[in-house]
TORGURO-243509 format. One record per residue: residue in one letter; x, y, z of N, C-alpha, C in turn; residue number from 1. Coordinates in steps of 0.02 Angstrom, whole numbers. Example, Ala and Ser with C-alpha at 12.3 -4.5 7.8 and 13.67 -1.06 7.14 Angstrom:
% TORGURO-243509
{"A" {660 -284 390} {615 -225 390} {660 -165 390} 1},
{"S" {642 -112 354} {684 -53 357} {645 2 394} 2},
% end
This chain:
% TORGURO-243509
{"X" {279 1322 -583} {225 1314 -534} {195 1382 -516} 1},
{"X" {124 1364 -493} {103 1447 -469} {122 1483 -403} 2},
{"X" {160 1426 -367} {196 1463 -290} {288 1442 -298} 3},
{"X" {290 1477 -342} {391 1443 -325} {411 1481 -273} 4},
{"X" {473 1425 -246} {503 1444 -196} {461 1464 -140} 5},
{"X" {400 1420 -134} {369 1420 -63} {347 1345 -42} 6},
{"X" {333 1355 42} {334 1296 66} {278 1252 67} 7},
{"X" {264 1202 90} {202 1176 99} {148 1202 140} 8},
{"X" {167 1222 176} {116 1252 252} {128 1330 206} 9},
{"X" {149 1341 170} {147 1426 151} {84 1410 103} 10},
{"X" {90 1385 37} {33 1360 2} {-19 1339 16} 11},
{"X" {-24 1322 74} {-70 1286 98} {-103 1347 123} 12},
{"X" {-70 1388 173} {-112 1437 177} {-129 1510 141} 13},
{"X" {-97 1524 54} {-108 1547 11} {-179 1535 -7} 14},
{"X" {-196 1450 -25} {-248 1430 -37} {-297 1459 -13} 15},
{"X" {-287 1442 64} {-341 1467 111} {-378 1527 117} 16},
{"X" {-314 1583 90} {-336 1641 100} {-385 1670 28} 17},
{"X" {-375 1636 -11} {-374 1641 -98} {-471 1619 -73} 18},
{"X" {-491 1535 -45} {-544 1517 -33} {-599 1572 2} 19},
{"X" {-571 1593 72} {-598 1635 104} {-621 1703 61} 20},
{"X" {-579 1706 -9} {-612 1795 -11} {-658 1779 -66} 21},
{"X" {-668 1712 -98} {-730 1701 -115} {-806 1720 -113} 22},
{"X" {-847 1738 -148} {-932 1725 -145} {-945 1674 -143} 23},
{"X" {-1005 1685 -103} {-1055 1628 -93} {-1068 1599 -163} 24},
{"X" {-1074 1618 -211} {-1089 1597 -290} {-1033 1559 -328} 25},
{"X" {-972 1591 -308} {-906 1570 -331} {-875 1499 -281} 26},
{"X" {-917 1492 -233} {-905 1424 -183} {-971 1391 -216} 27},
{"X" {-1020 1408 -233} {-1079 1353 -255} {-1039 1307 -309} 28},
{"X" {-980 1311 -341} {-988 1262 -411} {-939 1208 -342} 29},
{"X" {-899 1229 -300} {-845 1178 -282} {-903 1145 -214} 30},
{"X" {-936 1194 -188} {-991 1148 -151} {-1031 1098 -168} 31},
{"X" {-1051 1096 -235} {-1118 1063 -281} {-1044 985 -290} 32},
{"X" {-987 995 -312} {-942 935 -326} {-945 892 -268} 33},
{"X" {-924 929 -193} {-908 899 -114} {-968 865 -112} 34},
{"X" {-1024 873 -112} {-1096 860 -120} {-1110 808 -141} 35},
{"X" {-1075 803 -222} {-1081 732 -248} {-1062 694 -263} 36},
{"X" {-1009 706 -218} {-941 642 -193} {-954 599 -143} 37},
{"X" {-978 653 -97} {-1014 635 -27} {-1071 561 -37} 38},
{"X" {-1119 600 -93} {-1149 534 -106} {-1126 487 -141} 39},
{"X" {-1091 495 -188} {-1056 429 -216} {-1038 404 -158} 40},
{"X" {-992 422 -96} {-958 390 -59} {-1010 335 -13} 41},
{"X" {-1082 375 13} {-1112 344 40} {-1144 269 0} 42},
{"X" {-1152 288 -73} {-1178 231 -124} {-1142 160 -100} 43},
{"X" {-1064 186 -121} {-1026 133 -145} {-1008 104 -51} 44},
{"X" {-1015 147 -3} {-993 113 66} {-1078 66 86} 45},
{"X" {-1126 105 36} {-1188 50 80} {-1184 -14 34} 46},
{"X" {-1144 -20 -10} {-1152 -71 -70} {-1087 -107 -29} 47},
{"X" {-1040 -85 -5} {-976 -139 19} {-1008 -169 81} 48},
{"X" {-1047 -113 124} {-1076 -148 180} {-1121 -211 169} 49},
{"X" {-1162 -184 120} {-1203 -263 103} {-1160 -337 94} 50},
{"X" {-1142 -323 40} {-1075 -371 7} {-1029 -405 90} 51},
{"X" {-1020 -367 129} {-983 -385 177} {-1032 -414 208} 52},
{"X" {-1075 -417 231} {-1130 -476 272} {-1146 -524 248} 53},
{"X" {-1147 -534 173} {-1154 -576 139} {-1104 -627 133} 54},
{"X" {-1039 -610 142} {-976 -635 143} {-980 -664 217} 55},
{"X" {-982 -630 254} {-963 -664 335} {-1034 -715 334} 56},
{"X" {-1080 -686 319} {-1142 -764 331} {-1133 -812 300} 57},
{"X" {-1092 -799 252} {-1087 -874 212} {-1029 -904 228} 58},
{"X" {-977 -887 274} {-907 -907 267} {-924 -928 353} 59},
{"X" {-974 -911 383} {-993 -932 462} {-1039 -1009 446} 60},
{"X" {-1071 -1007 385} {-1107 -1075 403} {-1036 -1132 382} 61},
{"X" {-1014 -1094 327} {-975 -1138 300} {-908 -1172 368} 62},
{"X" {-894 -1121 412} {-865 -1137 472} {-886 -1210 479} 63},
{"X" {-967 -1196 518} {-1015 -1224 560} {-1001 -1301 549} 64},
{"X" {-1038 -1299 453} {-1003 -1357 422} {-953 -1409 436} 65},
{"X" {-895 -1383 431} {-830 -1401 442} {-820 -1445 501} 66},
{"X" {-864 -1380 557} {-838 -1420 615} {-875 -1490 640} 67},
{"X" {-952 -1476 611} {-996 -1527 634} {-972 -1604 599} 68},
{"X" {-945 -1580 527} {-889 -1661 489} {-839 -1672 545} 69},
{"X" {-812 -1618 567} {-756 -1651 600} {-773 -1693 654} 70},
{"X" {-807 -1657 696} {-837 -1691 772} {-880 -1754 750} 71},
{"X" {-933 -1754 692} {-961 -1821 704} {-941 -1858 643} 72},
{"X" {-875 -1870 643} {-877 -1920 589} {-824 -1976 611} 73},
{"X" {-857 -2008 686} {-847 -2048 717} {-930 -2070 766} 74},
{"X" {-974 -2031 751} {-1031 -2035 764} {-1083 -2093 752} 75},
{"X" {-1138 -2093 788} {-1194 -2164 780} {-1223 -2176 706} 76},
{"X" {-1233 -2224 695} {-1268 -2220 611} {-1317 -2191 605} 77},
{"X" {-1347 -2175 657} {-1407 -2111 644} {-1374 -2053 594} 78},
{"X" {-1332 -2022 655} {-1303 -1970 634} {-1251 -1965 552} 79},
{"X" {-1238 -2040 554} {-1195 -2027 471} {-1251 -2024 423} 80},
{"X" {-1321 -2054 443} {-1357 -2067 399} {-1395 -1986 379} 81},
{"X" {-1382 -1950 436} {-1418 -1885 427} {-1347 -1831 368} 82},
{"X" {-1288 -1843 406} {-1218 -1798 357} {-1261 -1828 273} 83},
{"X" {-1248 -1895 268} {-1250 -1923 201} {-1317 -1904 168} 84},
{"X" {-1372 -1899 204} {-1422 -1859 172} {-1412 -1796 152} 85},
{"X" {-1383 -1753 179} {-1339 -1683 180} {-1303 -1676 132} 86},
{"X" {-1270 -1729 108} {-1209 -1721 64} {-1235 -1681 2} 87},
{"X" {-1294 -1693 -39} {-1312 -1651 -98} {-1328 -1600 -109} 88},
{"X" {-1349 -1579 -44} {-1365 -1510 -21} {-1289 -1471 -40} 89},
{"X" {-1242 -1501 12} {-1172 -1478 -1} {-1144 -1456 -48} 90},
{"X" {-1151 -1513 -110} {-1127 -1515 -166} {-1150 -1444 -191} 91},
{"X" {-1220 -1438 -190} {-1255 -1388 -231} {-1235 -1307 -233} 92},
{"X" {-1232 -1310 -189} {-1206 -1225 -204} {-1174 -1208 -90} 93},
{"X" {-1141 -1173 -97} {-1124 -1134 -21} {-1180 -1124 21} 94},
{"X" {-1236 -1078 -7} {-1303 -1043 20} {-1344 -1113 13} 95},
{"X" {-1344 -1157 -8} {-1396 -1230 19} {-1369 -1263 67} 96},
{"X" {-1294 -1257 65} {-1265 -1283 130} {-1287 -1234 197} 97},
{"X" {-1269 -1167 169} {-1289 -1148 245} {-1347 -1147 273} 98},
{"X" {-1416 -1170 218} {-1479 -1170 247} {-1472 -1239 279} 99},
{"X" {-1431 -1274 252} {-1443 -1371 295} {-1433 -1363 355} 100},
{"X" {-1373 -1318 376} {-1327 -1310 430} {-1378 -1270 488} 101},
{"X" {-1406 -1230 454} {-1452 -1198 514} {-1508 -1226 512} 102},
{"X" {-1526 -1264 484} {-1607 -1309 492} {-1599 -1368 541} 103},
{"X" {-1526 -1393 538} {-1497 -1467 577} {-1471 -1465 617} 104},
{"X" {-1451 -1397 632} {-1411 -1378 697} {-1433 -1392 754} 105},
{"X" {-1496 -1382 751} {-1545 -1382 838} {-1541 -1452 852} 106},
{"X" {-1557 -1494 806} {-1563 -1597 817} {-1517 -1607 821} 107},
{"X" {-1448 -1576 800} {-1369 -1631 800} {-1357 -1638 894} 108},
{"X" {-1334 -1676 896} {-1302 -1709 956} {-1260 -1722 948} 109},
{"X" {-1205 -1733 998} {-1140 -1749 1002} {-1113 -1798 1062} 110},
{"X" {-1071 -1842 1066} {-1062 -1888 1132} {-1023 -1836 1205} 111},
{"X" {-1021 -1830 1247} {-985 -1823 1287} {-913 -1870 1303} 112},
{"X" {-853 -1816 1315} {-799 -1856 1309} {-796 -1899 1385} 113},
{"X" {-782 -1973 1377} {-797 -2006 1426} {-848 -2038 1458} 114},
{"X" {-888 -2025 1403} {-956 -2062 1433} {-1022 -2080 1391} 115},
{"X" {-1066 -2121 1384} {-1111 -2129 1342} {-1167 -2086 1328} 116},
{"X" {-1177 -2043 1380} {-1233 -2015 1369} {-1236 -1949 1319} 117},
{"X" {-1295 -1939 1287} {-1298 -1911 1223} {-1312 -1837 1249} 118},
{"X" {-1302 -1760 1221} {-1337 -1713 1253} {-1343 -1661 1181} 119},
{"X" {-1405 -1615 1206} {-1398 -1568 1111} {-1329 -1513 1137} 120},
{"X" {-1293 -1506 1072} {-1264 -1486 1056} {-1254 -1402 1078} 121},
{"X" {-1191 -1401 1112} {-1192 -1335 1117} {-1153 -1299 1077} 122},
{"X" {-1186 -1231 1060} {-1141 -1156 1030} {-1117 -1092 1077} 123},
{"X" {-1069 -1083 1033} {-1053 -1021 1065} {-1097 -964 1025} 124},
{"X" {-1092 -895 1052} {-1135 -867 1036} {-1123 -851 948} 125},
{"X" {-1066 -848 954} {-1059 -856 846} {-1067 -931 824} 126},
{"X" {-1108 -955 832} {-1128 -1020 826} {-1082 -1097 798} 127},
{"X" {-1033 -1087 833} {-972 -1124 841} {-974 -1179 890} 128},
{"X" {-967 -1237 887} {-973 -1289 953} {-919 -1275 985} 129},
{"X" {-984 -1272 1051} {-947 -1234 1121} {-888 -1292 1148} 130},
{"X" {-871 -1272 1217} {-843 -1314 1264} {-880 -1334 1291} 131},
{"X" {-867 -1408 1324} {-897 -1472 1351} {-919 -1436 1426} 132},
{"X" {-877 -1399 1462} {-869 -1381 1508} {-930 -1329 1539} 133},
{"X" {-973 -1358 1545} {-1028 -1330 1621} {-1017 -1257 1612} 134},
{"X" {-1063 -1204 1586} {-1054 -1135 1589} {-1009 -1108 1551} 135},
{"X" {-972 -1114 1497} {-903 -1100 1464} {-949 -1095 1389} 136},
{"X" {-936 -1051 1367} {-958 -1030 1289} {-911 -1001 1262} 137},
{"X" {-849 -1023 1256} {-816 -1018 1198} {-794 -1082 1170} 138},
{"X" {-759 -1104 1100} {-765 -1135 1060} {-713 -1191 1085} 139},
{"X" {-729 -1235 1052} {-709 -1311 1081} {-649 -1329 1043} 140},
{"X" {-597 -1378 1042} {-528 -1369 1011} {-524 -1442 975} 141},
{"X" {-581 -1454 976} {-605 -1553 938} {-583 -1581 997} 142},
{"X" {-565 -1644 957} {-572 -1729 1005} {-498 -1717 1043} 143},
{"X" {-454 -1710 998} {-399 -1704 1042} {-365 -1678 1118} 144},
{"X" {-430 -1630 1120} {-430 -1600 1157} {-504 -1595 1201} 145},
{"X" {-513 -1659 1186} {-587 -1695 1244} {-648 -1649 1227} 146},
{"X" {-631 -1598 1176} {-708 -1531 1136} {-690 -1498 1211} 147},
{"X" {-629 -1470 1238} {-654 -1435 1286} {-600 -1348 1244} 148},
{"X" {-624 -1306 1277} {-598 -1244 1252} {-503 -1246 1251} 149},
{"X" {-468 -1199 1244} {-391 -1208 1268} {-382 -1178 1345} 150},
{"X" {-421 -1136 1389} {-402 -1158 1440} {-433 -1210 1494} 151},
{"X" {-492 -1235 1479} {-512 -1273 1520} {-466 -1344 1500} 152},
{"X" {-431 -1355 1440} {-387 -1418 1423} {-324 -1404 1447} 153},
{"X" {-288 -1345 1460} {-220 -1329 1483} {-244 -1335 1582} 154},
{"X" {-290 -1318 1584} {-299 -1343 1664} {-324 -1400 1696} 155},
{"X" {-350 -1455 1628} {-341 -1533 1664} {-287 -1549 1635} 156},
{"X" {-244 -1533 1614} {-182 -1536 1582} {-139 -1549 1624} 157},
{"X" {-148 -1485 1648} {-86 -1475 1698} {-87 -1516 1771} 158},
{"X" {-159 -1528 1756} {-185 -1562 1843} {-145 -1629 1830} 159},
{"X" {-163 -1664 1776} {-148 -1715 1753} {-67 -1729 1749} 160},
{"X" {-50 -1682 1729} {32 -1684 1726} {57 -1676 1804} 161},
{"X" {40 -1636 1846} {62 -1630 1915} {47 -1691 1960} 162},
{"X" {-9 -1727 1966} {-34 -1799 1960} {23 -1833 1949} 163},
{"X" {36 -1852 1873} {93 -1894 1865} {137 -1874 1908} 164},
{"X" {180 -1827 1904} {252 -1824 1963} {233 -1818 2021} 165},
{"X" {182 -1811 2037} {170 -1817 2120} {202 -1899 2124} 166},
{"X" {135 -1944 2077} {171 -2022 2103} {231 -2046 2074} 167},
{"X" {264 -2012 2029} {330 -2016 1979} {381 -2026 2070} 168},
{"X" {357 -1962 2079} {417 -1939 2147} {430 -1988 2193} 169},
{"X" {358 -2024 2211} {396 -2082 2250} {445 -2116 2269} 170},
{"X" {470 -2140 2311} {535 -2170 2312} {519 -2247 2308} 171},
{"X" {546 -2293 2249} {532 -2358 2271} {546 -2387 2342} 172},
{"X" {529 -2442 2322} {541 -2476 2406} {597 -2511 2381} 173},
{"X" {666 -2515 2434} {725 -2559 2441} {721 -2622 2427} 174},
{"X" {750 -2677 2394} {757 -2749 2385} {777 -2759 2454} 175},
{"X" {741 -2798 2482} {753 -2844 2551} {832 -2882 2545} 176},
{"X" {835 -2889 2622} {931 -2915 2597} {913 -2979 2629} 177},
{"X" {944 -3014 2592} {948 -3091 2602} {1028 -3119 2619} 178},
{"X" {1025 -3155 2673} {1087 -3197 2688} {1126 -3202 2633} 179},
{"X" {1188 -3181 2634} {1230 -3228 2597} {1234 -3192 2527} 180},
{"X" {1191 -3177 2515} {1190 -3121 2432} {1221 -3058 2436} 181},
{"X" {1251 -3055 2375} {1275 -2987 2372} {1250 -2944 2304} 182},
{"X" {1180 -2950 2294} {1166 -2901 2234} {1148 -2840 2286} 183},
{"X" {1164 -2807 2244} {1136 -2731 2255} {1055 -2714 2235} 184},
{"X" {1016 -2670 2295} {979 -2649 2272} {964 -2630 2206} 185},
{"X" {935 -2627 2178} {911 -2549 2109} {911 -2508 2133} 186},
{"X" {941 -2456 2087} {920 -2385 2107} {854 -2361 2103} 187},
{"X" {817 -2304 2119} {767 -2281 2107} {767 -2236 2043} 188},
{"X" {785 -2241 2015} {781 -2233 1936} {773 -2304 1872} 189},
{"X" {791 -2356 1928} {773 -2415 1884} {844 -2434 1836} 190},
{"X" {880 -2399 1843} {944 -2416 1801} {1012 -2437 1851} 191},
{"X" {1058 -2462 1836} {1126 -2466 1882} {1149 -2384 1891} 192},
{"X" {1170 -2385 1951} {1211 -2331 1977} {1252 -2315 1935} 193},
{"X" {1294 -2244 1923} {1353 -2242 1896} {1418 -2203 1926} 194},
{"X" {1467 -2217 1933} {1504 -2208 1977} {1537 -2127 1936} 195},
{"X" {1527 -2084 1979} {1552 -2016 1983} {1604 -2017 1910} 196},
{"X" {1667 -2053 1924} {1701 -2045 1853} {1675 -2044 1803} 197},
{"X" {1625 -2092 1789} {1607 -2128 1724} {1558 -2103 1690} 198},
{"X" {1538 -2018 1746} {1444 -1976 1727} {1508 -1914 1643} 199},
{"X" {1472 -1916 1612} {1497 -1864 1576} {1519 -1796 1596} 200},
{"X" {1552 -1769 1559} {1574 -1695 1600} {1522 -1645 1552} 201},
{"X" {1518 -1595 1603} {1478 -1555 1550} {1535 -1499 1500} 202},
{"X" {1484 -1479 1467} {1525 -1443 1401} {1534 -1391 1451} 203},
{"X" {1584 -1332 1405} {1636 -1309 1444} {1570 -1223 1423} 204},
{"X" {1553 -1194 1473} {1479 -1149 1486} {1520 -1074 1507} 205},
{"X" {1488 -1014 1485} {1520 -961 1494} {1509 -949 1572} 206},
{"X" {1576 -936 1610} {1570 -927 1698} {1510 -878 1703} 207},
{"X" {1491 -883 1788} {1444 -826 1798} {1499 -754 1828} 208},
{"X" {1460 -700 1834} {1492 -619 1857} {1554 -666 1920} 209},
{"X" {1581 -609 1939} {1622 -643 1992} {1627 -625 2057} 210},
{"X" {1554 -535 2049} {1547 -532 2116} {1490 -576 2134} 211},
{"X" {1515 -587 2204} {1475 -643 2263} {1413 -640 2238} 212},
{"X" {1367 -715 2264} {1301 -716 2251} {1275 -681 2192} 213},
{"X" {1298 -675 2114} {1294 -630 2059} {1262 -713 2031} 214},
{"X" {1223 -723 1991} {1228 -788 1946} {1203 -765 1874} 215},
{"X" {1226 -721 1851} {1220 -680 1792} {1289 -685 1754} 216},
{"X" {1287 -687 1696} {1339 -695 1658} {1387 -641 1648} 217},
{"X" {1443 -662 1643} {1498 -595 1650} {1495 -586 1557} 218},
{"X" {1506 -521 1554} {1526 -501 1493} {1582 -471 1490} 219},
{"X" {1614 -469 1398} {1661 -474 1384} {1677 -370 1378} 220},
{"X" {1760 -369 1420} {1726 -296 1414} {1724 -277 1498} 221},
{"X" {1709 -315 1528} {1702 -290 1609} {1729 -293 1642} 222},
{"X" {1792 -352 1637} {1831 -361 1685} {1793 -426 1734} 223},
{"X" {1765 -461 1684} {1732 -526 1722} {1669 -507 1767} 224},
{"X" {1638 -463 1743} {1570 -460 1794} {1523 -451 1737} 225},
{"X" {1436 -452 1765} {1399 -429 1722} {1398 -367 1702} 226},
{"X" {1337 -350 1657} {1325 -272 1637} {1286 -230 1714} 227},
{"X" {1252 -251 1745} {1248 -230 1805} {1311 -193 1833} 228},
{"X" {1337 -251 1856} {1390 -231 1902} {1443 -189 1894} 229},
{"X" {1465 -197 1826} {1517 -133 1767} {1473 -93 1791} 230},
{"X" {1404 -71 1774} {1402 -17 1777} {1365 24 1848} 231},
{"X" {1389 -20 1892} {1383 -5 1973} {1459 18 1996} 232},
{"X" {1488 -21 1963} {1575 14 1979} {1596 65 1943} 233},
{"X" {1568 69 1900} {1584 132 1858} {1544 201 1917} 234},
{"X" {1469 190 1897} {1458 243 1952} {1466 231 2021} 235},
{"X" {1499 191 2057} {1529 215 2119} {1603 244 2108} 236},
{"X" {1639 239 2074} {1707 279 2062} {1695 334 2046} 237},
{"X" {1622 349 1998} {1585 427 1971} {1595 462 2039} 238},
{"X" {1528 426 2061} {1504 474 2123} {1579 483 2176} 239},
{"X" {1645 446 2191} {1683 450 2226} {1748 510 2188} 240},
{"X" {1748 517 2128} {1778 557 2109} {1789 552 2022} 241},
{"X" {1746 588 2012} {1718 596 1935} {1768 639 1881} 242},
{"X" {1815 658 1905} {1856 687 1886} {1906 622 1883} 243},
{"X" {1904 585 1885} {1963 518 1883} {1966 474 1801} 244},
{"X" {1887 521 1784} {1886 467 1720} {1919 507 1656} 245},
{"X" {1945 579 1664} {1974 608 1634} {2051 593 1580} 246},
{"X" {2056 612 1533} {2089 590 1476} {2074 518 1469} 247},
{"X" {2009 469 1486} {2018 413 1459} {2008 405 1388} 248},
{"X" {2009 335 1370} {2005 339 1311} {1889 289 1300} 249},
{"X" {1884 325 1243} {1813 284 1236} {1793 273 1207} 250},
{"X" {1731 238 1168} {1714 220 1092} {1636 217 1114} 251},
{"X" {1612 238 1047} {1524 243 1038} {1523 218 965} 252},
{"X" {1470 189 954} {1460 177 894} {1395 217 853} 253},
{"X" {1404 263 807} {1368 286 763} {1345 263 693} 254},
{"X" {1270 214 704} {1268 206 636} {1293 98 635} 255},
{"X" {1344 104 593} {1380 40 598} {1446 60 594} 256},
{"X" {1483 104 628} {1545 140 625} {1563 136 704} 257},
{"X" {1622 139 730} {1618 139 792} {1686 214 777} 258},
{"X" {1663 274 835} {1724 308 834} {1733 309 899} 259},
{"X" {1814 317 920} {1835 345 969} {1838 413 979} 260},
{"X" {1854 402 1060} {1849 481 1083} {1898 475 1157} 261},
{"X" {1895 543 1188} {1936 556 1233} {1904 603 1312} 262},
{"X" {1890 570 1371} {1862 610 1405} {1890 695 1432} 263},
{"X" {1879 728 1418} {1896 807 1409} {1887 850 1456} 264},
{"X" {1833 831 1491} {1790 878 1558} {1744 835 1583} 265},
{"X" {1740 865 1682} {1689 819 1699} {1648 889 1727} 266},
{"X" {1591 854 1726} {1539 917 1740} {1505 895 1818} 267},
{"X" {1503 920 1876} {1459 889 1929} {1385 875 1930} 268},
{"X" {1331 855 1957} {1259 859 1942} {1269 917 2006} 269},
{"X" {1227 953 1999} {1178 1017 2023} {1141 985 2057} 270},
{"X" {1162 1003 2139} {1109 963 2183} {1066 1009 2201} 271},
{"X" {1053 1070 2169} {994 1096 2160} {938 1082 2114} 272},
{"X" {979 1040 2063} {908 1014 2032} {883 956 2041} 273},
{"X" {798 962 2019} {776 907 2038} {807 842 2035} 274},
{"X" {835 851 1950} {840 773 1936} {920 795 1945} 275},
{"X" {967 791 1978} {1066 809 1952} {1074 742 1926} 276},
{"X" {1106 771 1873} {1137 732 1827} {1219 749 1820} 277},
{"X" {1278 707 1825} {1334 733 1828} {1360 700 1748} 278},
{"X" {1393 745 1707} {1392 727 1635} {1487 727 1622} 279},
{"X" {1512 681 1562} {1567 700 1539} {1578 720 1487} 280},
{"X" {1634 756 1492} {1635 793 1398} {1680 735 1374} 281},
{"X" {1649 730 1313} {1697 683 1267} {1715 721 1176} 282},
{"X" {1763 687 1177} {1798 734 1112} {1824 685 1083} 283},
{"X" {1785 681 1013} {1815 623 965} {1846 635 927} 284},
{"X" {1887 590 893} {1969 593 864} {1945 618 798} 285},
{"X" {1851 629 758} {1863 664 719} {1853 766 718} 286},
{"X" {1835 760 794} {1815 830 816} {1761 850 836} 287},
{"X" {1718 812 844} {1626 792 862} {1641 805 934} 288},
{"X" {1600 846 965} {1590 833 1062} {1521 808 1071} 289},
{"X" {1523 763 1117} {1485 744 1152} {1478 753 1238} 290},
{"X" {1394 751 1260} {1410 744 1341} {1387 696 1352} 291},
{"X" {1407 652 1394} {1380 577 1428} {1369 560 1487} 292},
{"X" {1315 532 1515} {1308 513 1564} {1319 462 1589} 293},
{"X" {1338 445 1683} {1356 370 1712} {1330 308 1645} 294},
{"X" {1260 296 1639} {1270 261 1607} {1304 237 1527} 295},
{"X" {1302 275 1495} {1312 311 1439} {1416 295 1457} 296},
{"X" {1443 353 1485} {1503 315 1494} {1525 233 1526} 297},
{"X" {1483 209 1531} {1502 143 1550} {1505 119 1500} 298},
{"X" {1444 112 1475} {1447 83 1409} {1508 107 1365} 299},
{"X" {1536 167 1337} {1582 183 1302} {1671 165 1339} 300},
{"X" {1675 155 1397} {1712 123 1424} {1721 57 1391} 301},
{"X" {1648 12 1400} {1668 -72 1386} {1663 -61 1310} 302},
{"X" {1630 -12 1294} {1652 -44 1213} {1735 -31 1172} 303},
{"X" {1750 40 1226} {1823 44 1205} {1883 -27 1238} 304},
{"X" {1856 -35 1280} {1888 -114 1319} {1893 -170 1244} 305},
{"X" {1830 -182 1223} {1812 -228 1144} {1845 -216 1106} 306},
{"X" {1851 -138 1091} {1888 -131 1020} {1961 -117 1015} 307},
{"X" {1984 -116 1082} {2058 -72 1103} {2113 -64 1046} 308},
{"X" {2104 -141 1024} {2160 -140 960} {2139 -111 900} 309},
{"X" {2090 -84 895} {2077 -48 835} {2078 28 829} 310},
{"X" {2086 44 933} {2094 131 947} {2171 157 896} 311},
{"X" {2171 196 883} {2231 245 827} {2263 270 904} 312},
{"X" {2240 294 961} {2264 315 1002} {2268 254 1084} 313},
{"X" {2329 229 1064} {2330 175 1108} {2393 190 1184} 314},
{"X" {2414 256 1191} {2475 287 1229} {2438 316 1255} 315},
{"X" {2471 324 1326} {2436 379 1363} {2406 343 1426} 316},
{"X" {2379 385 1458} {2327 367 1515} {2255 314 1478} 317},
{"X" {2265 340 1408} {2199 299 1408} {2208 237 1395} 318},
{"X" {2266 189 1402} {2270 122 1413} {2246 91 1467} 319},
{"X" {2231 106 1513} {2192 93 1592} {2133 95 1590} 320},
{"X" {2112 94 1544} {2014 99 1509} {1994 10 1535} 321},
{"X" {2022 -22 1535} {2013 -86 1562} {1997 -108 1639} 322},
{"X" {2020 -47 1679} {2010 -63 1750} {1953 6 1768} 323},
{"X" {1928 33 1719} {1875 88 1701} {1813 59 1763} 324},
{"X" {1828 2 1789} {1748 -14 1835} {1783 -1 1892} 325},
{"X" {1836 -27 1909} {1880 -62 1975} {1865 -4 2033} 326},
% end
């Protein structure tokens, strides 16, 4: 090569300097090339630009199309009689369809959902049939959905659905008691009662944390509480004496490897600085140090809790890694 043993940003600015001590005469042949690339580039981008309008106008009537079969082909015999006149146009080529589509667009009509009366047809501004809905110009979601847009149908939707359980909620009215009989009411569910024994049990569900008012799931690793709360007990034992978590034992995982380690030193946070941070030294069983923080040792706490039987170093103080929150 003509630069061995140099770097990219070094070559790069070799080049540079090589360009700069150039003449104006000796830059005319690489100027006259930039020049007429430039215009090729502009050729071939005003030739994609064309091609691209051409593509979206024809693939917008062809939309238009689509939708106006879909919506009226439950329509008056006027209207089939006008599609079926249409149809050869169709056949003929894309660009005769899209002239049908914009010549017939203004006369098509459509029914209103719920009612007889006829009205012209509305678009949205990409000429898509709008929503039914009074002032709303975006696109309509068909019959299924009454031609109204997706949120004006998710909000009679929902009206509609809240409706039902309003009168769902009711409470029936009691069977009157008559002399002498002994049927039982119905329940208000419409089915026989069932007597406490006889309701199924539920499947057997992971408990929640076990401090009070917690309804978060305990994880495995904590000593029966959530990840919250591990690591609220962890840093309140920090902040009460941070030096306590010393020679434990701990695990991090690097990668898909998990190694252990050993807490070594505790460092205080500097309540002169803005942010104090109080850190531990950790020293792994292959000789790697690390420093960790409250959260950071919690976590390497519960994961050494997970893996305990797989620690090489299971003697010592660092068997008590289990009550690491308490």
């Amino acid at each position: 090569t003509e630069f061995p043993g140099k770097g990219q940003h070094e070559v790069a600015s070799l080049i540079g300097e090589r360009w700069k001590a150039l003449t104006s005469e000796q830059k005319k042949k690489y100027d006259d090339l930039t020049e007429k690339d430039k215009e090729r580039y502009r050729n071939e981008m005003a030739e994609y630009e064309t091609k691209k309008q051409a593509t979206e106008g024809t693939g917008l009537a062809q939309g238009q199309l689509q939708d106006q079969s879909q919506d009226e082909g439950k329509g008056d015999p006027t209207e089939k009689t006008e599609a079926a006149a249409s149809s050869p146009a169709k056949e003929t080529s894309s660009s005769a369809a899209a002239a049908a589509v914009a010549a017939t667009s203004a006369s098509k009509r459509q029914k209103v959902a719920g009612g007889s009366e006829k009205t012209e047809r509305k678009l949205t501004p990409r000429g898509r049939p709008a929503c039914v809905v009074e002032g709303c110009t975006k696109q309509h979601q068909g019959k299924k959905k009454d031609h109204m847009c997706q949120q004006h149908w998710s909000a009679a939707d929902g009206a509609a659905k809240a409706k039902t359980a309003a009168s769902s909620s009711t409470p029936a009215p009691s069977a009157p008691k008559t002399p002498g009989s002994k049927r039982k009411a119905p329940s208000q569910s419409g089915s026989p009662s069932k007597s406490p024994t006889s309701a199924k049990k539920p499947k057997s569900v992971r408990e929640t944390c076990t401090v009070a008012n917690c309804t978060k799931m305990w994880q495995p690793g904590t000593n029966g509480v959530c990840l919250r709360h591990w690591t609220g007990q962890v840093k309140i034992k920090a902040e009460a004496n941070g030096a306590s978590y010393k020679d434990m034992r701990v695990a991090k995982t690097f990668g898909s490897d998990v190694y252990f380690g050993t807490v070594k030193g505790y460092f205080a946070a500097d309540k002169e600085d803005p942010k104090p941070v109080a850190l531990w030294n950790v020293v792994y069983d292959d000789g790697d140090e690390e420093d960790l923080n409250v959260r950071e040792l919690a976590g390497a706490l519960r994961l050494r809790n997970l893996k305990k039987k797989k620690d090489p170093k299971t003697t010592g103080t660092g068997t008590g890694n289990s009550n690491g929150g308490d």
